[in-house]
N, C-alpha and C positions, 0 to 999 in steps of 0.2 A: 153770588160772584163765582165766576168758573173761573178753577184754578186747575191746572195736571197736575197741582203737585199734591192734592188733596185727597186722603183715603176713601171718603164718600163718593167722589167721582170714579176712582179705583172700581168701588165695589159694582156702580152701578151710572156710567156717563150717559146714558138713553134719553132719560127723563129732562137732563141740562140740555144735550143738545139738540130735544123739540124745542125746547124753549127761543134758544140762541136760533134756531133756524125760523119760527115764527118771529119774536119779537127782536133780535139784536143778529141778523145775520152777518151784519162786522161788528163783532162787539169789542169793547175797549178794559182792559185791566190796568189800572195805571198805574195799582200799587207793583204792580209785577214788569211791567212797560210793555205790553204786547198787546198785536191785533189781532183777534180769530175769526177766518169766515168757516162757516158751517152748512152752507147750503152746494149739493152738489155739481150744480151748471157754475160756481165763483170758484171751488176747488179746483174741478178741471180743469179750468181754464187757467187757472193761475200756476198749475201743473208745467201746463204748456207752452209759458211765455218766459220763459227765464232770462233773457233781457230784463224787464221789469221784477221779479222777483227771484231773486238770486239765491243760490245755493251757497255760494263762494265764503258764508259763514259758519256755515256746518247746519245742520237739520235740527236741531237739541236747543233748547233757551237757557239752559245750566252755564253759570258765569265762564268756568273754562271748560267746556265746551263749544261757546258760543265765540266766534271772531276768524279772525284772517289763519290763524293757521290751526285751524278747526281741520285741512284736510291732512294733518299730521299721523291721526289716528281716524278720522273719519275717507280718508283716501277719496276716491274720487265724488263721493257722496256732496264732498263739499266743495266743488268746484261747478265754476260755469264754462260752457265752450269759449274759445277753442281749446281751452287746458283739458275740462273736460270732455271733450270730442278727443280728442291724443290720448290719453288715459284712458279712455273706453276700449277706441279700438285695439290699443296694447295689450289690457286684459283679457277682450274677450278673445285673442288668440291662443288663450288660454282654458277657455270657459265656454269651445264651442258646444251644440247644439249635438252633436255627434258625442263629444268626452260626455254632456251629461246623458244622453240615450244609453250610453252603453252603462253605464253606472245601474241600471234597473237591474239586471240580476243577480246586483252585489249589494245591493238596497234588500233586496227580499232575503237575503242570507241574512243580512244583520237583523232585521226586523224577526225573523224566526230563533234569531239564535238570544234574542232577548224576550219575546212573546212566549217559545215556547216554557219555557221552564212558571212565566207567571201567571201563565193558563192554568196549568199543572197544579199550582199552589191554591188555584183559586179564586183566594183574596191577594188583593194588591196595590200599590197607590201607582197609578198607569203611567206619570210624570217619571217618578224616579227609578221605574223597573223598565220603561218601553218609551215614552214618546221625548222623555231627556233627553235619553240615551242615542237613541239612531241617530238625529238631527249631528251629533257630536258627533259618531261615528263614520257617518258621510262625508261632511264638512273635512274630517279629518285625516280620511284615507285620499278624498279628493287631492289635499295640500302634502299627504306624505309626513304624517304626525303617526308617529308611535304608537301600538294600543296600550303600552305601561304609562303614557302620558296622556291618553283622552281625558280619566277621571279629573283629573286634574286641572287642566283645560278649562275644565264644564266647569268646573267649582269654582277657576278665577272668572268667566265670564258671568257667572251667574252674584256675583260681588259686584262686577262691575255695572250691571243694571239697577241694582238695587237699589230704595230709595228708603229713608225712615220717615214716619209722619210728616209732611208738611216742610223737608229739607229738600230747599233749592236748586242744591248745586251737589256737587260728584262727593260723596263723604272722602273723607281719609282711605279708610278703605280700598273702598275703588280704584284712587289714584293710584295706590301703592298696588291692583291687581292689574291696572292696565301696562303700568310700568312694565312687572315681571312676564305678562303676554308679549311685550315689545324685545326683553331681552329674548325669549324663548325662538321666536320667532327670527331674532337677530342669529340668532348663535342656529337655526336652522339652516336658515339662508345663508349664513358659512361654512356650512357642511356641503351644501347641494352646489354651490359653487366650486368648490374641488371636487365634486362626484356628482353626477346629474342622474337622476332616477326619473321612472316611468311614472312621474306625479306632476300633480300644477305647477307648484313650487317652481319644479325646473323645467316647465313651459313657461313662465312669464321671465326667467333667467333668461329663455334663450328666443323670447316674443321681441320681431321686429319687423317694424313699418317705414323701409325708407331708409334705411340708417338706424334711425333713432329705437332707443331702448327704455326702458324701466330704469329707474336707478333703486338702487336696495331700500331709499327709504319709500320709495312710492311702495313697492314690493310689499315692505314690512306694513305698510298701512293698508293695503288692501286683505293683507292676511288677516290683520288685528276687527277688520271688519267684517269679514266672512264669519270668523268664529263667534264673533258678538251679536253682530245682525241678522244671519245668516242663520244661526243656529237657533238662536232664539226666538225668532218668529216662528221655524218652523213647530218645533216645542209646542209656542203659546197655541197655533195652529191645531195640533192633533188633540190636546186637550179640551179646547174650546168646540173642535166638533164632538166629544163625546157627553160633554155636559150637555151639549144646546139638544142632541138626538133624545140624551134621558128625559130631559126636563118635554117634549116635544113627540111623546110615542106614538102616534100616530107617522111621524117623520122620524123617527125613529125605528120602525118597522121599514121604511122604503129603503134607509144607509145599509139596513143587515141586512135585507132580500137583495143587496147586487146594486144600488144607485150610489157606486163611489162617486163617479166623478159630480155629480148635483149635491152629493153631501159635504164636498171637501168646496165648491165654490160659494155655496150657500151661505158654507160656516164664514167662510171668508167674506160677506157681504154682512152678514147678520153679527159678526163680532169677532173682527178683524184684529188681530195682533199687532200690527201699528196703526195706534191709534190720531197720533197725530205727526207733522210733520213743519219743521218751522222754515222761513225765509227772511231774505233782508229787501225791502224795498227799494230801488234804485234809485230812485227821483220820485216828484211828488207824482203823484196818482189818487182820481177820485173813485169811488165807489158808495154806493148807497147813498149819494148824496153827501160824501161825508171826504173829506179831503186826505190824505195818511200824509204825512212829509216823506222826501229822501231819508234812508236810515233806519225807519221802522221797522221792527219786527214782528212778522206775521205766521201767524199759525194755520197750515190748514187741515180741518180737522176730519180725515178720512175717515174716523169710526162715526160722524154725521153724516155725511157727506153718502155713505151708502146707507143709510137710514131714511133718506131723503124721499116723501111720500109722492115730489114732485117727476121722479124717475121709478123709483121701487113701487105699484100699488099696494096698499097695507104695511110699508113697512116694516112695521115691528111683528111681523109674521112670519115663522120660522118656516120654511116652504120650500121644501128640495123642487118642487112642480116649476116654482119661477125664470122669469130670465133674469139670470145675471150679467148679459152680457155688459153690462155699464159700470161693474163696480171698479172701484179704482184705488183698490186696497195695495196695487202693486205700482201705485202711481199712473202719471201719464208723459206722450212724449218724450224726449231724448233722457229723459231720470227714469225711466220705465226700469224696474227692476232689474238688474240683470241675472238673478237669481230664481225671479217669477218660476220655471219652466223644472227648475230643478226643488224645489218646495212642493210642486203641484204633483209633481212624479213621488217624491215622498209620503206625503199624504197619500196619494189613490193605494201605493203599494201598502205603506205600514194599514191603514182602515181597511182596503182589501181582502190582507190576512187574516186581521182582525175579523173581518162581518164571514168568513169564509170558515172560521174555524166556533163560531159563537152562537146559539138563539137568541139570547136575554144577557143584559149587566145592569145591574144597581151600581149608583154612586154613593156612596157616605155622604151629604149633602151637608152633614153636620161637623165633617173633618176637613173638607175639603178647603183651601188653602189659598188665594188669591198672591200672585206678586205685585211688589207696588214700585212702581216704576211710570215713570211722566211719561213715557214714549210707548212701552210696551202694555199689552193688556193678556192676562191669563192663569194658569193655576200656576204656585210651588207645587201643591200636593193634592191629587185629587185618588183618594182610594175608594177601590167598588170591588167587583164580587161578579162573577161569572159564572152561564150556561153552559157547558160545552153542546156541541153537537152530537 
């Protein structure tokens, strides 16, 4: 039975879903109430059609998480157009293509000014000294967060993905860290309101289309998901390509000789950070032969999905040489990331400096550390041990 909420899957979901992709490509979990396709022409397309497969519940199948006002804290993640077409374009007045370009040579400061010193040392566990850290530090100069308050940040975000064995829904915990990111965020957003600074923050304060505006709690939930989603994909990201390059040295040789950008989409195709992504079906709809009702809840499962041998040749083949141009780890159509472009510049820059400054790293293989969380896939703690040049 395929579960996300189960550790074995954590450790290692490849093996489940060849299976779910040959025999159960909409497979049924009943004890859990969900449908999952896994093959990647039924993801895409289901990407695509949000008429039929709605957002407007939130992404997450966790009890509260999951329902109508999922976009409270999931911001426009969980809406469908025209809500989410209004919400988008209000954002990205905020989050254009130009704010993040110019962010590249304030990325490679942060990236040095956390690299250099764990170079230095040697030994290190690359999550907690380098690829935590930037992700948060971006994310959070982007918004106009403090550097005395990043650790911080990172510490409630990093509660609020977390999952213990085989628990379903948000711990205590959690709630109690999403809460205090809400106030944070709350009592930001009334600072920048009486003072407007040269930050996001106080571009989406002052984003307008038409008239129409942000209201603070849209504001506040688009914040609360930047630093959650946002930050931690990029995280899971930088980590997952330095394990997949070690495990992989043959491809591992092509990331350090200078092939950032085939190493940072590869890793993204071969063991993608969000792993899955849920919907609400609208009305009945058949597929496989096999009927879903109005209401169902569907999974689809992106970390298959680019596994898929009927798009990817070899699949489970770690292979900077390939085309990736099909994966669709950043979704597709009008939910297409809106972060895609600003993740992909972090990664080439932080592995960049890395493979520029390095011959060789070993990983501790034996410390190394998995988080477990339904949605996300990647290390707590992955330490290794470096060449310099």
């Amino acid at each position: 039975m395929y579960s996300p909420y189960d550790y074995v899957v954590h450790e290692d979901p490849y093996p489940i879903y060849a299976r779910l992709r040959e025999e159960a490509p909409l497979y049924r979990n009943e004890e859990l109430d969900f449908w999952a396709l896994s093959r990647h022409g039924a993801v895409s397309a289901a990407f695509r059609d949000t008429a039929t497969y709605s957002n407007g519940y939130g992404v997450s199948l966790e009890p509260t998480a999951w329902g109508p006002k999922a976009h409270r804290t999931m911001s426009f993640l969980a809406m469908d157009p025209p809500r989410h077409s209004r919400m988008r374009a209000l954002v990205s007045r905020g989050f254009t293509p130009r704010r993040v370009a110019a962010l590249e040579p304030r990325i490679r400061e942060i990236t040095r000014l956390y690299l250099e010193p764990a170079l230095e040392s040697g030994r290190f566990d690359w999550v907690t000294a380098v690829a935590g850290r930037v992700p948060m530090d971006v994310i959070s100069e982007l918004m106009g967060v403090p550097e005395s308050d990043r650790q911080e940040l990172r510490r409630l975000a990093d509660v609020v993905v977390h999952r213990d064995d085989g628990l379903q829904d948000v711990p205590q915990e959690g709630m109690a860290a999403s809460l205090d990111l809400v106030v944070y965020y709350s009592d930001m957003l009334a600072r920048r309101r009486a003072h407007r600074t040269e930050d996001l923050t106080s571009a989406l304060l002052d984003a307008e289309i038409d008239g129409d505006r942000l209201t603070d709690e849209e504001i506040i939930a688009f914040l609360f998901l930047m630093v959650v989603a946002g930050n931690e994909t990029t995280t899971k990201l930088l980590a997952n390509a330095l394990y997949w390059a070690y495990l992989n040295p043959a491809e591992g040789a092509k990331a350090l000789g200078g092939a950032i950008g085939p190493w940072v989409e590869e890793t993204l195709r071969y063991d993608t950070s969000s792993q899955m992504l849920a919907r609400r079906v609208t009305g009945e709809v058949e597929m496989y032969g096999t009927r879903l009702p109005a209401g169902s809840r569907l999974l689809l499962l992106v970390g298959s999905a680019n596994r898929d041998g009927r798009v990817f040749p070899d699949p489970d083949r770690y292979d900077l040489d390939r085309d990736t141009s099909e994966l669709i780890s950043f979704g597709r159509g009008g939910h297409f990331c809106l972060g895609a472009s600003l993740a992909r510049l972090e990664a080439r820059v932080v592995l960049g400096e890395l493979a520029r400054q390095i011959t060789g790293y070993e990983i501790d293989l034996a410390s190394a550390e998995r988080v477990h969380s339904a949605n996300v896939r990647g290390f707590a703690h992955l330490p290794m041990s470096v060449t310099r040049r």
